[in-house]
GULUMLO-911370 format. One record per residue (C-alpha): residue in three letters; x, y, z; chain. Coordinates in nm, 4 decimals. Example, Ala and Ser with C-alpha at 12.3 -4.5 7.8 and 13.67 -1.06 7.14 Angstrom:
! residues 2
ROLUM  code         u         v         w  unit
ROLUM   ALA    1.2300   -0.4500    0.7800     A
ROLUM   SER    1.3670   -0.1060    0.7140     A
! end
This chain:
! residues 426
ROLUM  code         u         v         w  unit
ROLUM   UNK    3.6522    5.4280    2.8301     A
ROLUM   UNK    3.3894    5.6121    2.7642     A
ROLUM   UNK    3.2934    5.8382    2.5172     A
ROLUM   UNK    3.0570    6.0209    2.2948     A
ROLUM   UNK    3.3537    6.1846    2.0541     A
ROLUM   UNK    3.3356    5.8823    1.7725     A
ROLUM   UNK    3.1287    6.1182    1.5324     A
ROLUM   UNK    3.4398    6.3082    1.5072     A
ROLUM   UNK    3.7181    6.0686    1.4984     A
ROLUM   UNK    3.5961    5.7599    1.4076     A
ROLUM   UNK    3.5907    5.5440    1.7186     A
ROLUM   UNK    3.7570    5.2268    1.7274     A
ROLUM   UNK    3.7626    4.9952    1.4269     A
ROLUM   UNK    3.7901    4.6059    1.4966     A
ROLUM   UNK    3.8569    4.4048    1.2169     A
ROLUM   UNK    3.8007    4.0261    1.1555     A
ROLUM   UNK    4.1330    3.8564    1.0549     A
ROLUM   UNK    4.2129    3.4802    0.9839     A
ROLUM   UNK    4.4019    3.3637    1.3490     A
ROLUM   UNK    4.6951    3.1178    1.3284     A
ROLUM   UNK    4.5901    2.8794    1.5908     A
ROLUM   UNK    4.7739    2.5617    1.7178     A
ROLUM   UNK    4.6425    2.2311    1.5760     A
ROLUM   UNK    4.5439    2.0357    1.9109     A
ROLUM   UNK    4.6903    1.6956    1.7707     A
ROLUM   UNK    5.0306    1.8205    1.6984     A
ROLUM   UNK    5.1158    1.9513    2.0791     A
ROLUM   UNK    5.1032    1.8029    2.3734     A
ROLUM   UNK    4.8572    2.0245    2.5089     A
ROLUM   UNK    4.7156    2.3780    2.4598     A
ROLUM   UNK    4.8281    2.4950    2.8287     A
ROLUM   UNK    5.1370    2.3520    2.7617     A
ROLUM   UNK    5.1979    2.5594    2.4422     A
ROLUM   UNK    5.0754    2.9253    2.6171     A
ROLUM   UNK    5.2988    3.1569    2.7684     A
ROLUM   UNK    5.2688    3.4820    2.9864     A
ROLUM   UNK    5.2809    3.7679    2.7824     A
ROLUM   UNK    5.6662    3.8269    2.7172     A
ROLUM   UNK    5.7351    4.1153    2.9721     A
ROLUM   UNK    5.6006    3.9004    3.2480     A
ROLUM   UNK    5.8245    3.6256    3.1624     A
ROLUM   UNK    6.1308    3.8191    3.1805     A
ROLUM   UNK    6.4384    3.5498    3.3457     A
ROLUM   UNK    6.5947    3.3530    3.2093     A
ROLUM   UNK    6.4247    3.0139    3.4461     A
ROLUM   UNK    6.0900    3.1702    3.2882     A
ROLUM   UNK    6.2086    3.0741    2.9629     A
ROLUM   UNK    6.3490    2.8055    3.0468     A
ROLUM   UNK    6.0470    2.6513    3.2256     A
ROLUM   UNK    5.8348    2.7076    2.9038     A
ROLUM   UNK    6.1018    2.5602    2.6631     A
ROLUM   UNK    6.0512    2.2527    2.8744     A
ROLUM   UNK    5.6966    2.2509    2.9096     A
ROLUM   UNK    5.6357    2.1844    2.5054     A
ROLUM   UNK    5.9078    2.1671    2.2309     A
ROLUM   UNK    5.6627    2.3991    2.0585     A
ROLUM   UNK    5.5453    2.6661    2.3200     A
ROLUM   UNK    5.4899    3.0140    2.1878     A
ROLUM   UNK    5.8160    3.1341    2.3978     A
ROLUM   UNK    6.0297    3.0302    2.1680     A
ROLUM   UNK    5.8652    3.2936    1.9022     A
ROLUM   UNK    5.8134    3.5708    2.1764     A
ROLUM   UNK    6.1571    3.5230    2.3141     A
ROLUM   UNK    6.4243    3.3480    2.1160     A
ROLUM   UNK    6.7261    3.2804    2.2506     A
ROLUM   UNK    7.0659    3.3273    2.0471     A
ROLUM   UNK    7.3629    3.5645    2.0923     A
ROLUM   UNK    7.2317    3.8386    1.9096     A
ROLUM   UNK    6.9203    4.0561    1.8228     A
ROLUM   UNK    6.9162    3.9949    1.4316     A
ROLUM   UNK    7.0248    3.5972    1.5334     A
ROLUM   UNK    6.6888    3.6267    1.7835     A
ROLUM   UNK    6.4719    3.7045    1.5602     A
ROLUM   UNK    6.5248    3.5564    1.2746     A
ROLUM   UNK    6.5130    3.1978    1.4839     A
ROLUM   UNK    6.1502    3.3457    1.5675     A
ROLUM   UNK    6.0773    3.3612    1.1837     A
ROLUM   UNK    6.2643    3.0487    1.1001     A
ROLUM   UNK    6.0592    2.8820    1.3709     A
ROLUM   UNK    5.6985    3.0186    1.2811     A
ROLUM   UNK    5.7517    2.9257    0.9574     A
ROLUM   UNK    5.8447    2.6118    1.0319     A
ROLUM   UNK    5.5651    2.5082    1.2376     A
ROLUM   UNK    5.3290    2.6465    0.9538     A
ROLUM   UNK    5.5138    2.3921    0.7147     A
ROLUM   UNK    5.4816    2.1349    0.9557     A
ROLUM   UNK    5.0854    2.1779    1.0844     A
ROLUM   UNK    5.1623    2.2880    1.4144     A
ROLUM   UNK    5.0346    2.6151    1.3728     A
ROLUM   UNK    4.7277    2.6825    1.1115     A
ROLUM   UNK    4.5663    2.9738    0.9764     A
ROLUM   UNK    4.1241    2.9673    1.0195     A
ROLUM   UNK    3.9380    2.8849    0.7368     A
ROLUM   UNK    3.7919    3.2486    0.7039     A
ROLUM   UNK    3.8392    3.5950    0.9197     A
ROLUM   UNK    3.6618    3.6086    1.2101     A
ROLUM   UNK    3.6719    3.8305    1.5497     A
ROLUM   UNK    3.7408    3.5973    1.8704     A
ROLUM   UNK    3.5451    3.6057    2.1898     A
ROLUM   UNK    3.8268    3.4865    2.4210     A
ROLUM   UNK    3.7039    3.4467    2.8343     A
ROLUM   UNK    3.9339    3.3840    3.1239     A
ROLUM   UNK    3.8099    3.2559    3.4791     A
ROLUM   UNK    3.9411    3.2141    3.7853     A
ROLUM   UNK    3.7563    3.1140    4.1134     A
ROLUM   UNK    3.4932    3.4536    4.1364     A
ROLUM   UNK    3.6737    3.6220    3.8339     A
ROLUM   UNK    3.5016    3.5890    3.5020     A
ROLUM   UNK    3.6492    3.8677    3.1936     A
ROLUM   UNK    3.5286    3.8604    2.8480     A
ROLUM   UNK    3.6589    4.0340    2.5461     A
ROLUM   UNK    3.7143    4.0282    2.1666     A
ROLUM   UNK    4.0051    3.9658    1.9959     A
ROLUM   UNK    4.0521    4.1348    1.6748     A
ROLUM   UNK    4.2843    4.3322    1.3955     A
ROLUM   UNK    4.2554    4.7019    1.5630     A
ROLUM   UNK    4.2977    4.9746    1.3392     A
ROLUM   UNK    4.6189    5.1842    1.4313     A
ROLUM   UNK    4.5555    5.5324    1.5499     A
ROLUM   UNK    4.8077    5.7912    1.6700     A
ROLUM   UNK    4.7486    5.9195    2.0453     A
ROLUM   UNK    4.6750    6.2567    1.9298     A
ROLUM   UNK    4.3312    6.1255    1.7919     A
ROLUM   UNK    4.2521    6.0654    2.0524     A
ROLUM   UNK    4.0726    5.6726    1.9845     A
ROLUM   UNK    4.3403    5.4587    2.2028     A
ROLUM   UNK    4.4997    5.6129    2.4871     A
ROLUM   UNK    4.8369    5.5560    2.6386     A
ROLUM   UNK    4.8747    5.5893    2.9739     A
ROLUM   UNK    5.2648    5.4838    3.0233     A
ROLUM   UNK    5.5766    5.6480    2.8888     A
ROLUM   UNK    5.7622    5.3599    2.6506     A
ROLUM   UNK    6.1463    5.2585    2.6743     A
ROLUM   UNK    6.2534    5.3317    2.2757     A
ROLUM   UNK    6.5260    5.0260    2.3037     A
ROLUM   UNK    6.2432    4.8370    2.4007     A
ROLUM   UNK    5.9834    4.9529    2.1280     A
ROLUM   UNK    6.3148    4.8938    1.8345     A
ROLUM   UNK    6.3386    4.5151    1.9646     A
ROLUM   UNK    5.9755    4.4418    1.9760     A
ROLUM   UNK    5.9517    4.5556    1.5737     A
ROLUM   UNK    6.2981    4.3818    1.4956     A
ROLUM   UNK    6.0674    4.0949    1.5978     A
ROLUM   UNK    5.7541    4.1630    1.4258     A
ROLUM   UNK    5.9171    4.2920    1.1127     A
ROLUM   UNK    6.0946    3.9885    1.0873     A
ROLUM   UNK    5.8482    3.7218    1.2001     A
ROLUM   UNK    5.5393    3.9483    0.9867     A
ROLUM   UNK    5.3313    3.8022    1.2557     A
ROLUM   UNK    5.1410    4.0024    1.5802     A
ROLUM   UNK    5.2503    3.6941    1.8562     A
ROLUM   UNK    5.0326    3.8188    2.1315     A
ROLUM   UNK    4.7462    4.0792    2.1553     A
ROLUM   UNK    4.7396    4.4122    2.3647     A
ROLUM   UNK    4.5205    4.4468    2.6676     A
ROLUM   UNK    4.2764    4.7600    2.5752     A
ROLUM   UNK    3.9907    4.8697    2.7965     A
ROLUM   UNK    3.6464    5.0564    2.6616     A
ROLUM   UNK    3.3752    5.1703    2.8963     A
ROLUM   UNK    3.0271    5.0504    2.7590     A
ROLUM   UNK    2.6980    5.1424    2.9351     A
ROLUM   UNK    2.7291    4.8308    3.1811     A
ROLUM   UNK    2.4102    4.6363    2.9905     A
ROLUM   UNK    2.4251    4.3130    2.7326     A
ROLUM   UNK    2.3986    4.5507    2.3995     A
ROLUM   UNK    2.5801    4.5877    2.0969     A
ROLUM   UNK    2.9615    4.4172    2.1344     A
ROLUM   UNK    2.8486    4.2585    2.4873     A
ROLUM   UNK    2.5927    4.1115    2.3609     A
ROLUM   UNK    2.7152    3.9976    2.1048     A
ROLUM   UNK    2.9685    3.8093    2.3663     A
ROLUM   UNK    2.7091    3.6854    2.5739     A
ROLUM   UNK    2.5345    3.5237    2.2582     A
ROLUM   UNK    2.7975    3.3716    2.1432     A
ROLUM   UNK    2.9866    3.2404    2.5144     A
ROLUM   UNK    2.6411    2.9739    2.4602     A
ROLUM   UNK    2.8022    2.7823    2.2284     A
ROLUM   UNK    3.0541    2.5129    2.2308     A
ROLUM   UNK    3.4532    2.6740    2.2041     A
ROLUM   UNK    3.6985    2.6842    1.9543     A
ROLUM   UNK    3.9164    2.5735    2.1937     A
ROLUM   UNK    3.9760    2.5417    2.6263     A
ROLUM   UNK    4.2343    2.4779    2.8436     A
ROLUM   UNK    4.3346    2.5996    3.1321     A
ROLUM   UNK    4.7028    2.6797    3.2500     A
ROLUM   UNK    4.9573    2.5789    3.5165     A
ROLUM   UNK    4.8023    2.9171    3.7422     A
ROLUM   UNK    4.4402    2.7546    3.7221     A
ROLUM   UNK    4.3171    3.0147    3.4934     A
ROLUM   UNK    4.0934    2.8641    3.2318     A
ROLUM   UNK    4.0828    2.9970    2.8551     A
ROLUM   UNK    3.8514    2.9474    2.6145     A
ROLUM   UNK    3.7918    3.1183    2.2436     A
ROLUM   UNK    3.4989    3.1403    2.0219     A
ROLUM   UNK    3.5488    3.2703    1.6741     A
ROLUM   UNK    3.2221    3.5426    1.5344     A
ROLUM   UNK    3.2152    3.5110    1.1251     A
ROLUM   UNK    2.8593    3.5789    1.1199     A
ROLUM   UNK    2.7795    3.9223    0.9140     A
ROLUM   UNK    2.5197    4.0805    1.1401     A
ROLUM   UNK    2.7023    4.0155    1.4493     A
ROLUM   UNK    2.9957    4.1308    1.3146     A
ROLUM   UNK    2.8231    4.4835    1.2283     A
ROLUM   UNK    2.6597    4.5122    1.5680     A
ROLUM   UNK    3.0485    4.4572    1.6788     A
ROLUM   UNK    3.1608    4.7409    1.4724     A
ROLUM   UNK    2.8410    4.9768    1.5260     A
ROLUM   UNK    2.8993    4.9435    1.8940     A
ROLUM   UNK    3.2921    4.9857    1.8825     A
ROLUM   UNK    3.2502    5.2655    1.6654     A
ROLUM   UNK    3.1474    5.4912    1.9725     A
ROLUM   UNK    3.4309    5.4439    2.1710     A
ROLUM   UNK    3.7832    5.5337    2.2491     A
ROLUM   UNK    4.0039    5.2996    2.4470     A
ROLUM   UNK    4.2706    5.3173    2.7151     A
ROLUM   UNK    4.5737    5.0783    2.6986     A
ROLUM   UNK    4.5764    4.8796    2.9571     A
ROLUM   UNK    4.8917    4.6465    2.8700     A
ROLUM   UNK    5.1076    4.6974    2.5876     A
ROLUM   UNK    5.2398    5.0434    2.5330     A
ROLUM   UNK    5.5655    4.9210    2.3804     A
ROLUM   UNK    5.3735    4.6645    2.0931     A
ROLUM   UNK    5.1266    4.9613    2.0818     A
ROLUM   UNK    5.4269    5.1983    1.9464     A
ROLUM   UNK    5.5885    4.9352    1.7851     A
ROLUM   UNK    5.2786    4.8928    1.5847     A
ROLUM   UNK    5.2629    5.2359    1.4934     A
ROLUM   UNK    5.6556    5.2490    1.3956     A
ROLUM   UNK    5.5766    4.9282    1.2020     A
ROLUM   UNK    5.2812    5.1684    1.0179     A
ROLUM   UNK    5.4895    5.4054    0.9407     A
ROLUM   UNK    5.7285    5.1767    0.7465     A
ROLUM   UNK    5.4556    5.0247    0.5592     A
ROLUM   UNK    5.2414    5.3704    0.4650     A
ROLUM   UNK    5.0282    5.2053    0.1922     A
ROLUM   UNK    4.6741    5.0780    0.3209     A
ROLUM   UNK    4.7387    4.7115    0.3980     A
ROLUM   UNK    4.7923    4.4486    0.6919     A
ROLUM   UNK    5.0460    4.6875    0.8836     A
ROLUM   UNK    4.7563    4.9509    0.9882     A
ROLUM   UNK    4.6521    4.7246    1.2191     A
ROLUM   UNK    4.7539    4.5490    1.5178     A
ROLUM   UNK    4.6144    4.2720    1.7327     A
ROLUM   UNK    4.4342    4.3481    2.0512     A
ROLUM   UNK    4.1882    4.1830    2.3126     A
ROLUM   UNK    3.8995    4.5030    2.3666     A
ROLUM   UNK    3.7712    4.4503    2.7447     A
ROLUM   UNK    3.4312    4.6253    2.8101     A
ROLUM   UNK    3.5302    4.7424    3.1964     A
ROLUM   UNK    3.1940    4.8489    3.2286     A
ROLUM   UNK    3.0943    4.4889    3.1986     A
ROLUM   UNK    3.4081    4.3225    3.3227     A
ROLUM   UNK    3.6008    4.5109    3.5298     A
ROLUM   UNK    3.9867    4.4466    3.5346     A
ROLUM   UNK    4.2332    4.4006    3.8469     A
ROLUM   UNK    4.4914    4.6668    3.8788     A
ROLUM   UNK    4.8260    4.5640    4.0605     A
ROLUM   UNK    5.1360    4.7543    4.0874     A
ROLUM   UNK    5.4502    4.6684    3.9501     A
ROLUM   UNK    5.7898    4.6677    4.2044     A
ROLUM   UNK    6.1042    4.8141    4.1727     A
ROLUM   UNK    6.4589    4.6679    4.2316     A
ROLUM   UNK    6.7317    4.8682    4.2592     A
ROLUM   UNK    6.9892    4.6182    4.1738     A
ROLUM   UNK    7.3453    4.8116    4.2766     A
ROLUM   UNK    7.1373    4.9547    4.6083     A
ROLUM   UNK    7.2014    4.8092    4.9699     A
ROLUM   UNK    6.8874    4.8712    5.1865     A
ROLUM   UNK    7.0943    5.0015    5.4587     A
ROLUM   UNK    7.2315    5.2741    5.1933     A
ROLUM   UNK    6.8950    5.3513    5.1209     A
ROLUM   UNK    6.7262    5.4626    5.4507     A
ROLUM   UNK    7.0733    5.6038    5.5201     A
ROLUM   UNK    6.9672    5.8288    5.2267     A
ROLUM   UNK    6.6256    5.9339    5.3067     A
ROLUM   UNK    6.7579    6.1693    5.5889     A
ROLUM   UNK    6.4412    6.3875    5.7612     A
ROLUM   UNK    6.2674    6.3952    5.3504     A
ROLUM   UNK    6.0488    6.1047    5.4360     A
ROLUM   UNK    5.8958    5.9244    5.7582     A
ROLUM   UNK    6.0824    5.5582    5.8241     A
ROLUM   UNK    5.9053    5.3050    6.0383     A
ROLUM   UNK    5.9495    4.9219    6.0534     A
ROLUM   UNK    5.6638    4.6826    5.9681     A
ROLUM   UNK    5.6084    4.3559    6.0743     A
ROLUM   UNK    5.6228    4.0369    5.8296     A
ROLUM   UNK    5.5291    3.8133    5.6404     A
ROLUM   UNK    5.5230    3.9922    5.3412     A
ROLUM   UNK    5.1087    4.0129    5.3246     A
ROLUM   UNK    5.0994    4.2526    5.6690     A
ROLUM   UNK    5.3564    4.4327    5.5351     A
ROLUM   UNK    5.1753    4.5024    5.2183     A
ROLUM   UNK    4.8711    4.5971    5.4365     A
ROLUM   UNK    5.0519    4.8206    5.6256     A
ROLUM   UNK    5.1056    4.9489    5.2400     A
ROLUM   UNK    4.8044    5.0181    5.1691     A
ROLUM   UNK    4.7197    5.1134    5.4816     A
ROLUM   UNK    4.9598    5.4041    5.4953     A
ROLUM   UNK    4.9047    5.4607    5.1074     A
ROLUM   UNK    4.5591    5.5796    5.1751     A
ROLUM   UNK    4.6910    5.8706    5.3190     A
ROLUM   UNK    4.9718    5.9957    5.0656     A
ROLUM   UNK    5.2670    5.8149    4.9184     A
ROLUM   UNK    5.3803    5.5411    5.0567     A
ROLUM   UNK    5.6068    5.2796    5.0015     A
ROLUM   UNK    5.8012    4.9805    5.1687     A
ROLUM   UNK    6.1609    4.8806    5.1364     A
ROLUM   UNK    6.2425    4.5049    5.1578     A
ROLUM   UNK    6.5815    4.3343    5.0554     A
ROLUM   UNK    6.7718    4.2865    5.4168     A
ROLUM   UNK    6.5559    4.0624    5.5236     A
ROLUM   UNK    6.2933    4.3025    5.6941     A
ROLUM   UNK    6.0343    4.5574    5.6368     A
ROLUM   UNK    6.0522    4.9341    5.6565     A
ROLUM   UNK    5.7498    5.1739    5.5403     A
ROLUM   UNK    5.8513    5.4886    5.3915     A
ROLUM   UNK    5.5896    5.7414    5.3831     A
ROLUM   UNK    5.5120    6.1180    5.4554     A
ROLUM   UNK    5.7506    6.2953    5.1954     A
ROLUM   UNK    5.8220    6.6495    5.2674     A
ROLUM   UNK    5.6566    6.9062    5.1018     A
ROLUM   UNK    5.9593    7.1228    5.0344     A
ROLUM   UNK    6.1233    6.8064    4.9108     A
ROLUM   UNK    5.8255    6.6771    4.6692     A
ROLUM   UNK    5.7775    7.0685    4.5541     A
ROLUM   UNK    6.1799    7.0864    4.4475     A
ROLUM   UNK    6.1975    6.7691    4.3025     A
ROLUM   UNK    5.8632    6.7044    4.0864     A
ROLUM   UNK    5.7842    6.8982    3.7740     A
ROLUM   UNK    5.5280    7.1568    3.8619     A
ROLUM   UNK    5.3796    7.1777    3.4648     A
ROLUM   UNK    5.1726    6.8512    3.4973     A
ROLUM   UNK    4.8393    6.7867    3.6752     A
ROLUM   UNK    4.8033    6.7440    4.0620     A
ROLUM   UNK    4.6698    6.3837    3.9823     A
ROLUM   UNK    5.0154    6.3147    3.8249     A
ROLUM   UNK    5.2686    6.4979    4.1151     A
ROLUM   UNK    5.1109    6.3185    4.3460     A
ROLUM   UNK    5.1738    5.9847    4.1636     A
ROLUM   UNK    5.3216    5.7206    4.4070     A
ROLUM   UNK    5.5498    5.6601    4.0657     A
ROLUM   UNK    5.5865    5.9891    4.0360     A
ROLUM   UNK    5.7379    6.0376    4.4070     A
ROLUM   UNK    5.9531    5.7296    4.3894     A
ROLUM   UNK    6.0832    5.8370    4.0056     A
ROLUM   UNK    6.1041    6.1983    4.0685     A
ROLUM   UNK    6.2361    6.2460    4.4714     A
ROLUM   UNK    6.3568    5.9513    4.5386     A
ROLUM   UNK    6.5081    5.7589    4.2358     A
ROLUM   UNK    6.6385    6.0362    4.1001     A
ROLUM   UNK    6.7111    6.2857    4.3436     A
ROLUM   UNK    6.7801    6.0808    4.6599     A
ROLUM   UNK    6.9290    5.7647    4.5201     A
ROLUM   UNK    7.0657    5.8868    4.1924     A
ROLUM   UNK    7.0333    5.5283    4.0427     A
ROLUM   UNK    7.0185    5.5453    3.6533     A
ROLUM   UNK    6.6502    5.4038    3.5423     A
ROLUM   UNK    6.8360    5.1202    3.3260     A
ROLUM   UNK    6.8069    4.7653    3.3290     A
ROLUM   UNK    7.1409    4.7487    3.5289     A
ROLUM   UNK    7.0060    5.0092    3.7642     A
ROLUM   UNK    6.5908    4.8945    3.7653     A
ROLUM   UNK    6.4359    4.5848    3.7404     A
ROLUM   UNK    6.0179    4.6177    3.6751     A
ROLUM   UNK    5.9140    4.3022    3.8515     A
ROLUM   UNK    5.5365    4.2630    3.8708     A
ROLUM   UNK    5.5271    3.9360    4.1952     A
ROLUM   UNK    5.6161    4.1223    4.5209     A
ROLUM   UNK    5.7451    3.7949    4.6518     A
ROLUM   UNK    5.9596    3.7400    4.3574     A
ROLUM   UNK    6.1246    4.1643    4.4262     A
ROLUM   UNK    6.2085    4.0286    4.7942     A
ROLUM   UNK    6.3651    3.7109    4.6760     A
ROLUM   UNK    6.5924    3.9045    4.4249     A
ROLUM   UNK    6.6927    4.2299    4.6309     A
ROLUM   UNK    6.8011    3.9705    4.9057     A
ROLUM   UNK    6.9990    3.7961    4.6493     A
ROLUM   UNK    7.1668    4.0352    4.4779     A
ROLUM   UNK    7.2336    4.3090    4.8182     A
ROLUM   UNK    7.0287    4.5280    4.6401     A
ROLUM   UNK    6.6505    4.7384    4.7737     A
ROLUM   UNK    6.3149    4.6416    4.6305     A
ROLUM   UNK    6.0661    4.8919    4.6528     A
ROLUM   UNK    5.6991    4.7670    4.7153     A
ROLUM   UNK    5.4095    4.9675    4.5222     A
ROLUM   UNK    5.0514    5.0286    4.5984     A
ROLUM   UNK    4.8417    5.0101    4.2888     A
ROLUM   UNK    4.6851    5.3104    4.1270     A
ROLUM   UNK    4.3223    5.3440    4.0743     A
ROLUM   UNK    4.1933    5.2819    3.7484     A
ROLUM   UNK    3.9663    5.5899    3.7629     A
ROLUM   UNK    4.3213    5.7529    3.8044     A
ROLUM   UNK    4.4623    5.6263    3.5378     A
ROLUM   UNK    4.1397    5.7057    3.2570     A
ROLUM   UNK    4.1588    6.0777    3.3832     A
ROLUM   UNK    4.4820    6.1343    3.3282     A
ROLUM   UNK    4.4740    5.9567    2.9943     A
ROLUM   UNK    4.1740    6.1492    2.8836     A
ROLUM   UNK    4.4426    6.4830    2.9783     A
ROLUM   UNK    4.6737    6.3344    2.7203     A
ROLUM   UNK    4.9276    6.2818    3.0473     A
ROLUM   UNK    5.1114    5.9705    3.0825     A
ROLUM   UNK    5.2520    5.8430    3.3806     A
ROLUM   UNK    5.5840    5.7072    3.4398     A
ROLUM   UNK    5.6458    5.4017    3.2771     A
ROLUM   UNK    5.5530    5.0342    3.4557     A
ROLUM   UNK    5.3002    5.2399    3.6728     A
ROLUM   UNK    5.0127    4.9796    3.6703     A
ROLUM   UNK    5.0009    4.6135    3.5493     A
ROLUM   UNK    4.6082    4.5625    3.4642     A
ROLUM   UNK    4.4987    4.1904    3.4704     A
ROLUM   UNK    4.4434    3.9484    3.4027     A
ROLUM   UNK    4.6660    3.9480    3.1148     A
ROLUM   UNK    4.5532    3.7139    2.7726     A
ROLUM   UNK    4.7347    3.4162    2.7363     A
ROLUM   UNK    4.9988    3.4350    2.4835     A
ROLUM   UNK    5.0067    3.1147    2.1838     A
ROLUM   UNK    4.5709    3.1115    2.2028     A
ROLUM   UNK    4.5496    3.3259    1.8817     A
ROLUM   UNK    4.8333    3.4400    1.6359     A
ROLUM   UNK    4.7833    3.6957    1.3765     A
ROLUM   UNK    5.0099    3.6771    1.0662     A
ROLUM   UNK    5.0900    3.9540    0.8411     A
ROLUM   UNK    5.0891    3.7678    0.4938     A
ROLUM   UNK    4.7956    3.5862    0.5749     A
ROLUM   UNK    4.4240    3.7615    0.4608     A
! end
């Protein structure tokens, strides 16, 4: 994002910090070892797959598995400290920031790794744009507090001026130059990381940063874990910062998708029974890809969204008015009632469906393929979103107005196991 408000706040400040990195000739391979970042990787045959891909991929830090929380986590710490003792996992000889680029066919996104000073929304420097789940948020910092590590950095987003100057540049200067490290993963993405130690470029980095605030792209819940994580540690020191990749949108623009809903204990059938005259119901011919254009096609025009779970298609669209006007909250902005998430959370979930936003009532599932699969699986309804703008979602950050949580999923998302940041290492 942009912004010319640094003077008076401070902008961002990215710090250089030693990485733990995997040594390449104690696991199989780098892909191997990576892992989606832990929200995307949410069943159980997700962890699974990983645990069986390398006995030492990152899952097994991100998400442990044991019968309880405090049993979780500290497996996480017994196992990071373990692979320190053994040489898996090593700390660089000296802090650095980390140029890390992902490409995929035509998509190409650069962006710097680093230790990001923690700042409270209200200071306006990083800006949420999602509402957080709190049991979520107090089992991400069991984990950190225990491990003393950052496992994966946030996605953040800046607006720069669109030209090769000052952080940019100092990307594009140092992209010329053999990697740290590349690999690319079982999706045919291709990582590689650069580490920037030099003193000049590292104070262009920081003059440049300095000027700008940042929206969050991915990561609200590590975002206000970190700043829980602050408050327990209130002495200047390792815990007022947190690890983030900074993406100059300007210069690389992201991919915004929606994420689906699943309403696990809701029949399809129940749901259109539901709807009454509040919204328009028409079928849509399959396979799932027409269907979503129909989506978007009908989301152009006002909210919009398609039902899939009994083997079929049905686009819901047209709320009424009188329906939308008694059900959303009138004190926010017009650019927030007329949310898609809003709609669905607001009218619908709530006040149509009365299912309870809880994992047993909601599953956030980001593949629209993977929502079909499930709702026809489990006899529930999966509800198919269109994504929000990204101009949407900067505006109503700047307002200080978040939208309702697992609104956008903003891609693509760093690679989890590249770059580790521990807490007791300088």
């Amino acid at each position: 994002m942009d912004t010319t408000g640094s003077a008076a706040n401070g902008g961002l400040h990215l710090t250089p910090f030693r990485g733990l990195r995997y040594v390449p000739e104690r696991v199989g391979s780098l892909a191997a070892v990576t892992s989606p970042p832990y929200d995307v990787v949410v069943r159980p045959d997700g962890v699974h797959h990983l645990q069986s891909a390398d006995p030492h991929n990152i899952v097994r830090l991100i998400l442990p598995q044991a019968a309880t929380t405090e049993a979780r986590h500290r497996q996480a710490a017994d196992t990071l400290s373990a692979w320190l003792s053994d040489g898996v996992l090593a700390a660089d000889a000296e802090p650095a920031l980390y140029v890390y680029e992902q490409r995929k066919g035509d998509m190409l996104q650069r962006g710097l790794i680093g230790a990001l000073e923690l700042t409270t929304p209200a200071e306006g420097i990083v800006l949420p744009h999602e509402d957080v789940i709190p049991h979520v948020v107090e089992d991400r910092a069991s984990l950190m507090r225990t491990t003393a590590a950052n496992l994966d950095p946030l996605l953040l987003t800046y607006r720069g001026n669109g030209t090769a100057t000052g952080a940019t540049a100092v990307i594009e200067r140092t992209v010329r130059r053999a990697p740290l490290l590349s690999t690319t993963t079982e999706d045919g993405m291709s990582h590689r990381l650069w580490s920037v130690t030099d003193p000049a470029a590292l104070a262009e980095v920081a003059d440049d940063l300095g000027r700008h605030q940042a929206l969050i792209a991915d990561g609200h819940h590590r975002w206000a874990t970190y700043l829980r994580l602050r408050e327990e540690h209130p002495a200047p020191g390792p815990w007022n910062y947190g690890l983030v990749l900074l993406i100059d949108t300007a210069r690389y623009p992201l991919q915004v998708k929606a994420i689906h809903r699943l309403l696990n204990h809701l029949p399809v059938a129940d749901a259109l029974a539901a709807l009454g005259d509040g919204f328009r119901v028409r079928p849509v011919d399959g396979p799932l890809p027409a269907a979503l254009d129909a989506l978007g096609a009908a989301a152009s025009e006002g909210n919009a969204f398609l039902l899939a779970g009994d083997g079929r298609f049905h686009l819901v669209d047209r709320p009424s008015p009188d329906l939308v006007a008694r059900t959303v909250p009138a004190d926010r902005p017009e650019a927030w009632r007329t949310l898609d998430a809003t709609v669905l959370h607001a009218t619908l979930i709530d006040h149509v469906w009365h299912v309870p936003d809880t994992p047993q009532g909601i599953t956030y599932i980001h593949d629209a393929q993977a929502a079909v699969a499930q709702a026809e699986r489990r006899g529930g309804t999966a509800v198919l979103m269109h994504p929000v703008r990204e101009d949407v979602v900067r505006d109503l950050a700047r307002q200080g107005v978040t939208m309702p949580r697992k609104s956008t999923s903003f891609g693509p998302k760093p690679a989890t196991g590249l770059v580790l940041r521990s807490l007791d290492v300088g």
